[in-house]
N, C-alpha and C positions, 0 to 999 in steps of 0.2 A: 730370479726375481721373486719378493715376496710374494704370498695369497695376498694380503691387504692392498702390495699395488696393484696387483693383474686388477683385484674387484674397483680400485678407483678407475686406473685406464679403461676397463669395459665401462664405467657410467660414465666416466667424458667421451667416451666415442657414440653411447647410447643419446646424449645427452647434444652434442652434436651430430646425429641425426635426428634427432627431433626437433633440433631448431634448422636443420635443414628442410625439413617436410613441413612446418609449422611458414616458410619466406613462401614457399613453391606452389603454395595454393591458396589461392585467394578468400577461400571457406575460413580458414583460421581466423586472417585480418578481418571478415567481416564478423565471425562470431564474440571476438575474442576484442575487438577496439572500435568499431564501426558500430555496431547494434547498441554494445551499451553506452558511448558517447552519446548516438542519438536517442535511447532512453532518456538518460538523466537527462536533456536537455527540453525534451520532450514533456517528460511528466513534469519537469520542475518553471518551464513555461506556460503549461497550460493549466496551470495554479496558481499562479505566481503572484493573483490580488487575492491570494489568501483564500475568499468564500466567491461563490460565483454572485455576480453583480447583476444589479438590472433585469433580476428573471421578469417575463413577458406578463401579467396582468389584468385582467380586465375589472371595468366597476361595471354594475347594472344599478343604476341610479332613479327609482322610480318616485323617487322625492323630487327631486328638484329645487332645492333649496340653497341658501347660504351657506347652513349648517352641514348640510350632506356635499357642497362641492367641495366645502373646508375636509371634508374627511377623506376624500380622493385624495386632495392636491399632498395633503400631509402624508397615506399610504404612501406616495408616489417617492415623498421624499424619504423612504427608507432606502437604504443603501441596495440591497437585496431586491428590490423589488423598485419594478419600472411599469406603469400604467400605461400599455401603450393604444387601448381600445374602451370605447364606452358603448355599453350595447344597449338595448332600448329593452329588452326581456331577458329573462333566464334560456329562453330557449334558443336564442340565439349566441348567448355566452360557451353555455353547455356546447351547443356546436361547435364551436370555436375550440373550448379546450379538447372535442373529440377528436379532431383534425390539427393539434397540438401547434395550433397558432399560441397559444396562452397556456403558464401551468395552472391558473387558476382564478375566481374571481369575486369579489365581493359586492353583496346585494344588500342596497338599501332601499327600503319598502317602503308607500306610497303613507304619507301623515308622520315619518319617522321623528324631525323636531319639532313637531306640534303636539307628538304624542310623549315626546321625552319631556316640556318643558310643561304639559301638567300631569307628570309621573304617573304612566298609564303604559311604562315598562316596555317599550317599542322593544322589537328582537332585530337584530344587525344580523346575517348569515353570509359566511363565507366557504367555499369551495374548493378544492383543492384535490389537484391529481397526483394520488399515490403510487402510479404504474412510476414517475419518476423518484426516487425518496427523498435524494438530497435537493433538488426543487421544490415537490412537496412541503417538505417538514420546512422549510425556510420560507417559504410563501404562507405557511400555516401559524408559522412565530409571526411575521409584520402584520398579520392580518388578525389572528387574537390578539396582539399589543393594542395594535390601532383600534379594535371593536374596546377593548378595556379603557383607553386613554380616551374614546369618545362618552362613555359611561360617566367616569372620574369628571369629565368634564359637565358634563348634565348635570351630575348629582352635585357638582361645584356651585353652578348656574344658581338652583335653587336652594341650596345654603346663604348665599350671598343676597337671595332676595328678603331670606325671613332674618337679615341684620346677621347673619355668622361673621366672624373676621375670618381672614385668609390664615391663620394659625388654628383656629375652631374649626374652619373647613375643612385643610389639607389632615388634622388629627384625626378628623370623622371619617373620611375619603383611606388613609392610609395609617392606621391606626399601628402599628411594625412595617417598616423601615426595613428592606429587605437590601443587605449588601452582601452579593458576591463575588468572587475572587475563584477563577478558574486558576487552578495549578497546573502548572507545565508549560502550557498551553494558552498563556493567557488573554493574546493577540485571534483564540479560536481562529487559528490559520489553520487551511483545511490541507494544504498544502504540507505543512508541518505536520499534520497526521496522516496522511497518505505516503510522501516521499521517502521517509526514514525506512518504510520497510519495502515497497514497491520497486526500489530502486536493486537494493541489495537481494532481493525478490528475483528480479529479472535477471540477476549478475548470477544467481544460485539456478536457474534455468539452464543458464547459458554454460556453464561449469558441467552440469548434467550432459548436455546433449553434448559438446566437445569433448569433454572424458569417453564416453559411447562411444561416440565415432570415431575418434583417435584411434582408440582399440578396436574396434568391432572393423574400420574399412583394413587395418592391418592381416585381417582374415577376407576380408573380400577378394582384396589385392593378389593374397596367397606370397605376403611378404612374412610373416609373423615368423617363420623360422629361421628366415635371414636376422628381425629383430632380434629372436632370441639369442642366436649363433654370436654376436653381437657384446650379448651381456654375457657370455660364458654360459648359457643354460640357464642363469638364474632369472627365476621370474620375477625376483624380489629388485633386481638393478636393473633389469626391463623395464618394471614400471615405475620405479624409482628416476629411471634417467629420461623417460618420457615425459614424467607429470610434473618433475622439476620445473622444467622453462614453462611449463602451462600455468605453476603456481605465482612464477614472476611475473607473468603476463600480467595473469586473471589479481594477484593481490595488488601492483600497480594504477589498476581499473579500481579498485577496489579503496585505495588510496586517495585517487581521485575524488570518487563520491564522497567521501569523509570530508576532503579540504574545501569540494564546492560546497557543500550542502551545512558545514558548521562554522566556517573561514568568509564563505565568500557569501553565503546569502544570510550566515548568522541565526541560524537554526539553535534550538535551545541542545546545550553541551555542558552539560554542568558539571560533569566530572572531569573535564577536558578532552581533547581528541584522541590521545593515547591509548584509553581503554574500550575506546572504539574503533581503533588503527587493532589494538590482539584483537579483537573481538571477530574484525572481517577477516584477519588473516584466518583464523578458526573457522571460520563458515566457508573460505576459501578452499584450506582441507579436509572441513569433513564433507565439502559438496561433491570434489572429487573421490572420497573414498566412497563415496553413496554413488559417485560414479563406474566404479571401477567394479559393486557388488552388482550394478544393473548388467553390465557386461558379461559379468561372471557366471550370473545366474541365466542369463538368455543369450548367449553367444553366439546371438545373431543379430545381424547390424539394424534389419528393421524392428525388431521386436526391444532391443535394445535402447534403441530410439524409440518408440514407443512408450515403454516403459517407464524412461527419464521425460519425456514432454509430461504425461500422466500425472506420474509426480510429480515434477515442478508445479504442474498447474494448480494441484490440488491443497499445492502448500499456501495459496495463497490463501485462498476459503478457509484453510484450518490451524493459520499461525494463529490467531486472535483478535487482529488489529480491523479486520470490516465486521466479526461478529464476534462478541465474548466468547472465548470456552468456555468458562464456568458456568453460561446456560447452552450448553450444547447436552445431549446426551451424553453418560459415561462412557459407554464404551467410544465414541468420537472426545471426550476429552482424556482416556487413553492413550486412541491412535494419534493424537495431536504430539506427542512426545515422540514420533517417530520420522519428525521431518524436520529438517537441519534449523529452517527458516522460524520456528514457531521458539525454539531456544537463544537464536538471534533478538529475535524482537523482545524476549524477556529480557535478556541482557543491554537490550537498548533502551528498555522503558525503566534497567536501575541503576545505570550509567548517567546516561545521555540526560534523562527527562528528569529522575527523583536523586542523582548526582549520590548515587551511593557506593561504597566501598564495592571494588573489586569482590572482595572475600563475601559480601554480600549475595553473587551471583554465582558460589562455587556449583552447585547443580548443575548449573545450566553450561559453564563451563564442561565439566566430566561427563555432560552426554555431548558434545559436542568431540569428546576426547574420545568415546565411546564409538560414534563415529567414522572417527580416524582409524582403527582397530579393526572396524568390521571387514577386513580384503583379507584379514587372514584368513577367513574361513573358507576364500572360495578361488585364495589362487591358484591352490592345485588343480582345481575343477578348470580354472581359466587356462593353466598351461596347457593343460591335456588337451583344449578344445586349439590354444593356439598352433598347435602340435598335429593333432587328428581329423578339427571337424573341417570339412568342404563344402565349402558355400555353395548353398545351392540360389538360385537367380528364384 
């Protein structure tokens, strides 16, 4: 028999035991189809009206007029924002938001349209809790709009008294005409900017810790030299015949998220799905080769796990997508280049979102290829341990 068949028969025999060990424990099916089903379904329903709606509210209305209930009733009707309390003071609003009945609330002061309609510049103040941000800053937009639109409105009122026409008005009141036009994104679905990466986020965790464990419980067991015995000695068809059916699994999974998130809920995809079908296959394999150097380097099954949760976690804070790199520190917009998920999200924000050529994103490709590359550095180190080291408990 040829070397080239013996090396195929040892990875189909490797290869079917690892889909024999992958049926036999229920750990695989939940890491590997169960957890991230329930993500995507998860993150992508509990977004799924785009911005959060109705956040909770309160007015402190110590006018009591026409004019100030008109400015509740209107608040209330902003999408974002639900008035569900009217307090009699600040001191009791303030408590309310401290006890996070409310994220926030808006005060209007005793004489406020008496004081506006003979321009003696009444002050409107509104409050707002920053411990939450995206409640905050969205409670903080309806409630500058609305303090502005009741101004525009005053300062309409008395135009209109001293003879202005409603084209004299509105020119005085709004002298440029501000039209914007959000790109990508133009429905500001908050969803649409969280899911693209969160999803494939959690799918690059979960890659991590199953890569570790596959290999690291193969040393706990005190199977790994049967494993190797297996592939003829090579470490190279070891891991080759192991990660194979973990790569169909986990790009499968990975598939999925593409066809729900640009197919079925119509997510912006402007290049088409294809170059976001290579894209996850990519992150597929370099999540396990980033798997396989965690192993390599600590060839022990807690620390190995450790190591891959750590990372995973950490890619989330430092791909881009909840805070810019470019105002991070350098040496943190450095080490941002060294985690699979931060090269993803750039490839999905010149794909997906700005619909640009492939060849556009070659970087981020060849570190993702880069990657893929790095287990050669440390299989030796990994046969040796699969070979030598003994688990201690």
């Amino acid at each position: 028999m040829k070397q080239r068949e013996k090396k195929y028969i040892a990875l189909w025999l490797v290869m079917k035991r690892e889909c024999r060990r992958l049926v036999s424990r229920p750990l695989y099916l939940f890491c590997m189809i169960i957890a991230p089903l329930f993500c995507y379904i998860f993150f992508t329903t509990l977004m799924d009206s785009g911005l959060p709606q109705n956040l909770p509210a309160g007015v402190v209305d110590m006018d009591n007029s026409t004019t100030s209930r008109n400015l509740a009733r209107n608040l209330d009707a902003f999408s974002q924002t639900g008035v569900v309390a009217h307090y009699s003071n600040v001191t009791d609003a303030r408590i309310a938001v401290q006890e996070g009945k409310i994220y926030g609330f808006f005060y209007i002061p005793q004489g406020m349209s008496a004081e506006a309609q003979s321009q003696r510049q009444p002050k409107l103040s509104f409050y707002t809790n920053y411990s939450y941000l995206i409640a905050g800053s969205l409670l903080f937009r309806d409630m500058k709009m609305m303090g502005e639109l009741a101004s525009g409105a005053a300062g309409r009122s008395v135009l209109y008294a001293k003879g202005a026409t409603e084209d004299q008005a509105m020119g005085f009141l709004q002298p440029i005409v501000i039209d914007t036009h959000p790109l990508n994104n133009p429905w500001l679905n908050y969803s649409v900017y969280l899911c693209n990466t969160l999803i494939p986020g959690v799918l690059m965790l979960l890659i991590f810790m199953v890569t570790v464990y596959s290999i690291g419980v193969e040393i706990k067991d005190r199977t790994a030299r049967q494993w190797l015995r297996l592939s003829n000695n090579s470490i190279y068809i070891a891991l080759a015949g192991k990660l194979i059916p973990h790569t169909v699994v986990f790009f499968i999974m990975g598939a999925f998220y593409n066809v729900y998130l640009y197919s079925f809920l119509h997510f912006p995809c402007n290049s088409g799905i294809f170059p976001m079908l290579f894209a996850t296959l990519c992150l597929v394999l370099a999540s396990q080769c980033c798997g396989v150097i965690m192993i390599g380097v600590l060839p022990t099954l807690r620390l190995g796990l450790s190591f891959a949760s750590l990372w995973g976690v950490i890619s989330f804070s430092i791909s881009g997508f909840s805070f810019p790199v470019m105002a991070m520190h350098p040496l943190l917009q450095a080490l941002s280049n060294l985690f699979p998920l931060r090269h993803y999200f750039l490839i999905y924000v010149d794909q997906a979102l700005n619909g640009y050529s492939m060849a556009y994103s070659w970087p981020n490709y060849m570190a993702l290829l880069i990657f893929m590359m790095l287990p050669f550095f440390v299989v030796h180190r990994l046969k040796e341990a699969l070979i030598y080291y003994k688990y201690i408990p």
